[in-house]
C-alpha positions as CSV (number, residue, x, y, z in Angstrom):
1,X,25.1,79.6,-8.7
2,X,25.7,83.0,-10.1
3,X,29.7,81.9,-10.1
4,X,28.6,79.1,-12.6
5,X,26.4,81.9,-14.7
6,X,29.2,83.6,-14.6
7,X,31.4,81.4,-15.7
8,X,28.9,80.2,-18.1
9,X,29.0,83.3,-20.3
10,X,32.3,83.3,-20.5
11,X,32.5,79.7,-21.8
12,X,30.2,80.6,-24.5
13,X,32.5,84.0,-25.5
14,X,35.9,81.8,-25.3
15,X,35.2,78.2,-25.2
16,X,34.3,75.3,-27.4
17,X,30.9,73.6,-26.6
18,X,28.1,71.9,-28.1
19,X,24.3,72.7,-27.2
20,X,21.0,69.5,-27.2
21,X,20.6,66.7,-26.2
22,X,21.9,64.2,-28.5
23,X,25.0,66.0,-29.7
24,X,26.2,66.2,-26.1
25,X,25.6,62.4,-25.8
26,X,27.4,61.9,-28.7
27,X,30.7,63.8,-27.8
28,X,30.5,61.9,-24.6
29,X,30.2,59.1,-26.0
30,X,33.2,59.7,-27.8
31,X,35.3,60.8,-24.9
32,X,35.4,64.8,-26.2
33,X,33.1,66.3,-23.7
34,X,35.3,67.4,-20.7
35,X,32.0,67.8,-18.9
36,X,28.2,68.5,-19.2
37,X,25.9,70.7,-17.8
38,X,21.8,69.6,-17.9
39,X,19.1,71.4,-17.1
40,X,16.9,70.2,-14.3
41,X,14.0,69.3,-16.5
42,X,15.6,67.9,-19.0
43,X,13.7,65.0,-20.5
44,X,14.2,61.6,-18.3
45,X,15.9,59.7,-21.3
46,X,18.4,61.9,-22.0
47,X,19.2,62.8,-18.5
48,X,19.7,58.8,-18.0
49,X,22.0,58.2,-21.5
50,X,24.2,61.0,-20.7
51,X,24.5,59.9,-17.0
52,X,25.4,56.7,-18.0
53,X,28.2,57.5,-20.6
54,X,29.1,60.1,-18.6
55,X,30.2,57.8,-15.8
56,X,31.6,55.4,-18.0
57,X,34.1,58.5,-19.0
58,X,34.3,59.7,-16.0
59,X,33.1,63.1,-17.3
60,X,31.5,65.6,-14.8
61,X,27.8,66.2,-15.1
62,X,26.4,69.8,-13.9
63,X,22.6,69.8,-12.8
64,X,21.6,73.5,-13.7
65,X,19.0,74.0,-11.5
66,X,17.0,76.1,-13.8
67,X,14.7,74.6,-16.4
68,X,15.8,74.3,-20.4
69,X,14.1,77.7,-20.8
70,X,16.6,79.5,-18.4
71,X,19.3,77.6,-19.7
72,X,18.5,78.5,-22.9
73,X,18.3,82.1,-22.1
74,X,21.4,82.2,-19.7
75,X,22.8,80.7,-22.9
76,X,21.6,83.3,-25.2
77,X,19.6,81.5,-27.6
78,X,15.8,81.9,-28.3
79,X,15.2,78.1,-27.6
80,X,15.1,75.9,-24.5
81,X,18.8,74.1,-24.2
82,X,18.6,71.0,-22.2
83,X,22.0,70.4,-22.7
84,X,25.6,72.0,-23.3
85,X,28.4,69.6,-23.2
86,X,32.1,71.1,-23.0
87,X,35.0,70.5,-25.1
88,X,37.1,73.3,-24.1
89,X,36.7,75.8,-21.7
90,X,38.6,78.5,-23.1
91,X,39.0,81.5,-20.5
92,X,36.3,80.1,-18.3
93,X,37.2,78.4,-14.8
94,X,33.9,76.3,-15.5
95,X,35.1,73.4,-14.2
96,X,36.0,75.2,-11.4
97,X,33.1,76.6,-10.6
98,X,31.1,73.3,-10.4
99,X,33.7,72.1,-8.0
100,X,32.8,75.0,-5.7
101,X,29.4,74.8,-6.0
């Protein structure tokens, strides 16, 4: 876990990515997301659309296993995040870091 926070931060400082819930469905919907990471208590609807597009793209999925608020501050925004989905990872070994853990 604190490799993914890790790697986390630096995805926000180098990388491309879009934060909530329906803009992540929508870029993997239309194949951009190379993978998406939801909070634990993200709301049941969108945890079941972006599961199901997700494996339709064969794009990873990343259960955070904090809540939106600790996303949301891990992410350094004021808000809850349920969502960040992943166009480019820049500098980050993100992907890598799910893998792991």
């Amino acid at each position: 876990m604190a490799n993914f926070e890790r790697e986390l931060k630096n995805l926000l400082k180098s990388g491309k990515f879009v934060i909530g819930s329906k803009e992540s469905i929508k870029t993997v919907k239309t194949g951009k997301a190379k993978m998406v990471i939801v909070a634990m208590n993200a709301l049941p609807r969108y945890r079941e659309s972006v599961k199901y597009y997700a494996k339709l793209g064969n794009i990873p999925i990343y259960e955070y296993e904090g809540t939106t608020v600790d996303l949301g501050a891990l992410s350094g925004k004021p808000y809850p995040v349920s969502m960040i989905a992943v166009l480019d990872e820049g500098s980050s070994r993100i992907l890598e870091a799910i893998e792991e853990g």
